[in-house]
Each structure stands twice: as C-alpha cells, then as structure tokens.
C-alpha positions in Angstrom: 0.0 0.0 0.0 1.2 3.8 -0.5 2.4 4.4 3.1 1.4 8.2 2.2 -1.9 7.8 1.5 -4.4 8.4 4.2 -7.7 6.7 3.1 -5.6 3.7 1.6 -4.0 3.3 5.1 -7.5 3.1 6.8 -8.6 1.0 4.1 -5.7 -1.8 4.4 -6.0 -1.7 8.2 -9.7 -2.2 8.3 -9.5 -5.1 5.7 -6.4 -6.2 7.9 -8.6 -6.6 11.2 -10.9 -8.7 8.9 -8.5 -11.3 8.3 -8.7 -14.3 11.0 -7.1 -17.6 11.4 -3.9 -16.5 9.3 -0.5 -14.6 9.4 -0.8 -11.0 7.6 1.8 -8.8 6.8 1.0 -5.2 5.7 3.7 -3.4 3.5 3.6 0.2 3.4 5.7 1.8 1.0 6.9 5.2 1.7 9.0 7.9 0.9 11.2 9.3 3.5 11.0 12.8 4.1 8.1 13.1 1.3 6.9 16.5 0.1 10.6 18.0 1.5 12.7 18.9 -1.6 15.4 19.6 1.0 15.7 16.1 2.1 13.6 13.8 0.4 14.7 9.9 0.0 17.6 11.4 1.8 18.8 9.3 5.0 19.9 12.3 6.9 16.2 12.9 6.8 16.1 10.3 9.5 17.7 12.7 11.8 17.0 16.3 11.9 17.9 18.6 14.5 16.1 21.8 14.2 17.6 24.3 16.5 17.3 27.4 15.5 15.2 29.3 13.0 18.0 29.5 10.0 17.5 25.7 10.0 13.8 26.1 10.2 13.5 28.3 7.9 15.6 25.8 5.6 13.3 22.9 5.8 10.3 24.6 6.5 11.3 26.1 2.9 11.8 22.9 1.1 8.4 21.9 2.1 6.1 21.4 -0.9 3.2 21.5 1.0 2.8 24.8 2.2 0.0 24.6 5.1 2.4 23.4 7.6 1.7 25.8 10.6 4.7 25.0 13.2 5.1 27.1 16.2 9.4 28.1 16.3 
C-alpha cells in the first residue's frame, strides 16, 4: 500500500482486522522525508535537528506543502 496515503491506510487496516485464522503482513511503501525537496529519499532525513530558526526556515522552505503551521 502507498504508506502516504491516508484513506488507503484506513482502508488496508480495516481489511487487515478482517482477516482471521492467518499470518498477515501489511507493506507500506513510503518515501522518507516526502513533500521536502530539501531532504527527500535522503537518510539524513532520518535525523533532523532543528535548532534554530535558519534551520527552520531551511526545511520549513523545502516543504512542498505549504500549510504546515509550526510554532518556532
């Protein structure tokens, strides 16, 4: 399933919780860092320390979704 998309996830989990008498295994796949431009499919992404507001500003900048709203 598309680890990014929210009505998919629901969807695979509620089918998931369904399934009885078996193993089940759900595979999410997923982008790390998705939507950054900065760091995206990067593995620093893994690890961001965001100290001050130059740094912020620098992520906060790559983001491609714009209606992030965090306080700093």
């Amino acid at each position: 399933m598309d680890g990014h998309d929210w009505d998919g996830i629901y969807a695979t989990l509620t089918r998931a919780r369904q399934m009885q008498g078996k193993p089940l295994m759900v595979i999410a796949h997923t982008i790390k860092a998705k939507d950054n431009s900065v760091v995206e499919n990067k593995p620093e992404s893994h690890n961001i320390k965001v100290d001050d507001r130059e740094t912020y500003d620098k992520y906060m900048a790559g983001l491609r979704l714009k209606d992030y709203a965090l306080p700093y």
